[in-house]
C-alpha positions as CSV (number, residue, x, y, z in Angstrom):
1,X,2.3,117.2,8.6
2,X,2.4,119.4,5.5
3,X,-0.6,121.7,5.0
4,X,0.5,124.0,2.0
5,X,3.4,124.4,-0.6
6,X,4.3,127.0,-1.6
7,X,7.4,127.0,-3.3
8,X,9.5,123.7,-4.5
9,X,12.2,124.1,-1.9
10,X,10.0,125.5,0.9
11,X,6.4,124.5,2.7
12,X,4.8,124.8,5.6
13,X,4.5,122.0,7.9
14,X,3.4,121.3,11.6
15,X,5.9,120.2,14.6
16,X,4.7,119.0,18.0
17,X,6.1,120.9,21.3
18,X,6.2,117.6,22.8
19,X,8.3,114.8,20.5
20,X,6.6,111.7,22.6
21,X,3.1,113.3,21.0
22,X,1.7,112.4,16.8
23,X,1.3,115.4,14.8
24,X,-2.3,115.4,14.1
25,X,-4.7,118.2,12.0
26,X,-5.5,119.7,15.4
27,X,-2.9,119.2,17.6
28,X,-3.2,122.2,20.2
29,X,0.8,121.5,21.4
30,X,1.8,121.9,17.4
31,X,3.4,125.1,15.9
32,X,3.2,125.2,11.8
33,X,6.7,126.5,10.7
34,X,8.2,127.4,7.7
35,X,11.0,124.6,6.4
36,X,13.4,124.4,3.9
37,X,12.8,121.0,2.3
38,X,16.3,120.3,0.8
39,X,17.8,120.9,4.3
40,X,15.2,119.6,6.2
41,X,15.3,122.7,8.5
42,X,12.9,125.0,10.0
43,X,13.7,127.8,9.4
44,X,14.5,130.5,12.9
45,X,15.8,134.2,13.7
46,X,18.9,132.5,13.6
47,X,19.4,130.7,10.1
48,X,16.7,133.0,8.3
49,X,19.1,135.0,6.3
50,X,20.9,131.9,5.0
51,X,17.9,131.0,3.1
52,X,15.6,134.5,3.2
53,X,17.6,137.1,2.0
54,X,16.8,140.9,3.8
55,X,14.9,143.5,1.1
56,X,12.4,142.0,-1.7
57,X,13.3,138.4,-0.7
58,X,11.7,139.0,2.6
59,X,8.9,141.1,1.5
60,X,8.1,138.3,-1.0
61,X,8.4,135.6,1.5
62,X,6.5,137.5,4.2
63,X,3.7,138.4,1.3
64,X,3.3,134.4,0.6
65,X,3.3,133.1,4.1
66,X,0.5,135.9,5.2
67,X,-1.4,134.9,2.4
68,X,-1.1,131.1,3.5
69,X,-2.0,131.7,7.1
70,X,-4.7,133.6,6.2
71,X,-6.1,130.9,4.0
72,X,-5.1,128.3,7.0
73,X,-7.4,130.5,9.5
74,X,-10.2,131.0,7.6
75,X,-10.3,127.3,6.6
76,X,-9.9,126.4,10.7
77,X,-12.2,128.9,11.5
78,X,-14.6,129.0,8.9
79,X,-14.0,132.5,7.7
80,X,-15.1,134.0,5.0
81,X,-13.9,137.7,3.3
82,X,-16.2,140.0,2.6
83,X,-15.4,143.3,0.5
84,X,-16.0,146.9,2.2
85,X,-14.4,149.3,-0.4
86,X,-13.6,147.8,-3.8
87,X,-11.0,150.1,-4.6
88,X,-12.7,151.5,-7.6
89,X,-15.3,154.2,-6.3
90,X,-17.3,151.1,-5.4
91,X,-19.1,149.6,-2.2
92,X,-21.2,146.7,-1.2
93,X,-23.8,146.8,1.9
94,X,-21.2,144.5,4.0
95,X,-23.8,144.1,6.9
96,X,-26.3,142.7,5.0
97,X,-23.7,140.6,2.8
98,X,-22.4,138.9,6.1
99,X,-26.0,138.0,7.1
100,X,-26.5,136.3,3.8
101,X,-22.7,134.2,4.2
102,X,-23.8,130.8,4.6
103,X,-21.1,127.7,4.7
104,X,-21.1,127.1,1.1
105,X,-20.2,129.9,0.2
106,X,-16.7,130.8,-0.4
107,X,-14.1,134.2,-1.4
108,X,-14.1,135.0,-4.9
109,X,-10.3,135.1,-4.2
110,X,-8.8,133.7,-0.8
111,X,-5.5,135.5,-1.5
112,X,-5.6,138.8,0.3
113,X,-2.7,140.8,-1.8
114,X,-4.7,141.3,-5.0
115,X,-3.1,143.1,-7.8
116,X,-4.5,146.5,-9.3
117,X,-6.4,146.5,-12.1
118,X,-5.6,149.8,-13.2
119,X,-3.1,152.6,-12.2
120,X,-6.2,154.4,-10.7
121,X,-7.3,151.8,-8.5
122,X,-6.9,151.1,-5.6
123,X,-5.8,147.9,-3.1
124,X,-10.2,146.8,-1.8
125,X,-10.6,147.0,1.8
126,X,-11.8,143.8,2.8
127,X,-12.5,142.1,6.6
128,X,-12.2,138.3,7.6
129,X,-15.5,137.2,9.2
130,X,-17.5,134.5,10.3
131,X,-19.8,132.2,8.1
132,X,-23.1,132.5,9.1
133,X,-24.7,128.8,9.5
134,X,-28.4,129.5,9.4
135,X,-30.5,132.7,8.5
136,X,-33.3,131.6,10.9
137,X,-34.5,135.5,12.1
138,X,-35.5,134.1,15.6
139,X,-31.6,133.6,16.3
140,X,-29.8,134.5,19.3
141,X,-27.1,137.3,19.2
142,X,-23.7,136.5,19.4
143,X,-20.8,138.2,21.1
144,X,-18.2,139.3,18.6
145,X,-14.7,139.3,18.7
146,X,-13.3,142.3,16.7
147,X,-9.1,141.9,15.6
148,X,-7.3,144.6,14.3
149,X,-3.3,144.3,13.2
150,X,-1.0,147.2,14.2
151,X,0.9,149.3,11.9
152,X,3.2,148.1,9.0
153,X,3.2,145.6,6.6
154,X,1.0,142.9,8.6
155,X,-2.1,142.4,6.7
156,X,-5.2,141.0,8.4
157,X,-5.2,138.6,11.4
158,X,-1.0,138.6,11.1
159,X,1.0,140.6,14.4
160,X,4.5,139.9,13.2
161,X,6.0,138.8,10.1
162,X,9.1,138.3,11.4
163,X,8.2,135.6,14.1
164,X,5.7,134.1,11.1
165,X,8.9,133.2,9.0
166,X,10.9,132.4,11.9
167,X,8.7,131.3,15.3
168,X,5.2,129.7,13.7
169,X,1.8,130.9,12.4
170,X,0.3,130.2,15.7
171,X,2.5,132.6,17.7
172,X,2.5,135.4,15.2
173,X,-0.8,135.4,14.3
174,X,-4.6,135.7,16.1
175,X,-5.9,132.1,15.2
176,X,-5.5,130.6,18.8
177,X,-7.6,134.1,19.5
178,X,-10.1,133.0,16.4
179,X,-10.1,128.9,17.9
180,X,-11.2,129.9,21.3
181,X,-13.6,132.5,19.8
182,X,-15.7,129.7,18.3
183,X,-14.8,127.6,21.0
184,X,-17.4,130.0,22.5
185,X,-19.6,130.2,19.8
186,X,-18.4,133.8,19.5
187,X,-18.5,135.3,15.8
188,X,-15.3,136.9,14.6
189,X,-14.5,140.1,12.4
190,X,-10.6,140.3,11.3
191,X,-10.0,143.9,9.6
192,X,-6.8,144.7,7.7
193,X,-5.8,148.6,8.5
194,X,-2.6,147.8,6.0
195,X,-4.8,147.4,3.3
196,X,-3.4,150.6,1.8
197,X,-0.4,151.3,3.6
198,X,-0.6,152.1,7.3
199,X,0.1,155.8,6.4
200,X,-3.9,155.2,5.6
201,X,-4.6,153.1,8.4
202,X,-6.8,155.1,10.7
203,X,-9.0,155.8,7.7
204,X,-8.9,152.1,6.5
205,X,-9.8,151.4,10.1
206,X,-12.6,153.5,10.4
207,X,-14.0,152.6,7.0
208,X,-14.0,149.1,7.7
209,X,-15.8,149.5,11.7
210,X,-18.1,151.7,10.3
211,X,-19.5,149.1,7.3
212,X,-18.9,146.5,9.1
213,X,-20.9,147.4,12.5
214,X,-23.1,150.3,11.5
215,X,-21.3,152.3,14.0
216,X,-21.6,156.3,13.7
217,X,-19.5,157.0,16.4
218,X,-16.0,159.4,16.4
219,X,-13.3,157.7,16.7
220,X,-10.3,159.5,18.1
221,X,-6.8,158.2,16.0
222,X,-4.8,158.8,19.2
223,X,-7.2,156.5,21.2
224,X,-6.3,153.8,18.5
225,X,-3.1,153.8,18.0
226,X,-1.7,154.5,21.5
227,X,-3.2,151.1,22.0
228,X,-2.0,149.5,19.0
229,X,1.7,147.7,18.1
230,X,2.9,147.8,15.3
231,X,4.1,144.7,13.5
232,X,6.9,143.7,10.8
């Protein structure tokens, strides 16, 4: 099943684990690969440098497919981005902006790899989170699930961009994590520490908690990132 093209010789499409079982929308015992459409191959660690060459290639590749899974998850999960830092001396009261989310409403921009407007810019810090279905005050807390990437050039809710080009969105990324989170009507938060490099990460990080959750505690970087893989 083919959920997104983007390029005319490769899309994404869905294969089942099992071959006696139909590919269906949500088919837990699917893995969406990357495949090369002439060829009809997926493409693997093995055969990935036959059609994605190493350097800009890659990065480029790796750039679009994020960018699709992203817009794959938050479409499954019914995520929504919200801005923290707008890269221009600006700021928005997240907190109150995710309490005001409702289902209609949608990202002014899905793609998360928006281009600088200026050379004095900045790339906006901005968090995955979940749609709020109702303002009705009376409401019930929910537990939240909080995701954070590791170091490199993953971008929000990705672990490896290797294993996205080569083993499947659902292994490289968190949305089984996100599926079972709203399986149990749990609401999600996916932050992006890359945002601006990961040489800024523990400050992208602690920006983004802090908006995000009020929260006025320290946090210690070696706490953090002893606890945190980084990804490619």
């Amino acid at each position: 099943m083919v959920n997104h093209t983007h390029n005319s010789k490769f899309t994404i499409s869905q294969e089942a684990k099992k071959s006696d079982e139909s590919t269906t929308k949500d088919c837990p015992d699917c893995i969406t690969r990357l495949y090369h459409i002439p060829t009809s191959t997926f493409i693997t660690s093995e055969n990935r440098k036959v059609f994605i060459a190493d350097g800009t290639m890659y990065d480029e590749f790796a750039d679009l497919c994020q960018a699709a899974a992203q817009e794959i998850m938050a479409e499954k999960c019914k995520l929504t981005w919200v801005t923290i830092c707008d890269g221009k001396n600006g700021s928005v009261n997240t907190r109150q902006m995710m309490e005001n989310i409702t289902p209609a409403d949608t990202s002014n921009n899905s793609d998360e790899f928006p281009v600088n407007r200026s050379e004095n810019s900045l790339e906006p810090i901005r968090a995955l989170v979940t749609k709020q279905t109702h303002n009705n005050p009376n409401r019930k807390p929910h537990d939240t699930l909080l995701i954070s990437t590791g170091k490199g050039k993953v971008r929000a809710g990705i672990f490896s961009r290797q294993h996205l080009l080569t083993t499947g969105l659902e292994p490289a990324t968190c949305l089984p994590l996100l599926v079972e989170a709203q399986n149990r009507d749990m609401h999600c938060v996916v932050i992006d520490p890359n945002a601006r490099t990961d040489r800024e990460g523990m400050a992208t990080f602690e920006a983004s908690v802090r908006s995000l959750f009020d929260c006025h505690c320290e946090l210690k970087e070696d706490e953090i990132e002893d606890g945190a893989l980084g990804g490619d």
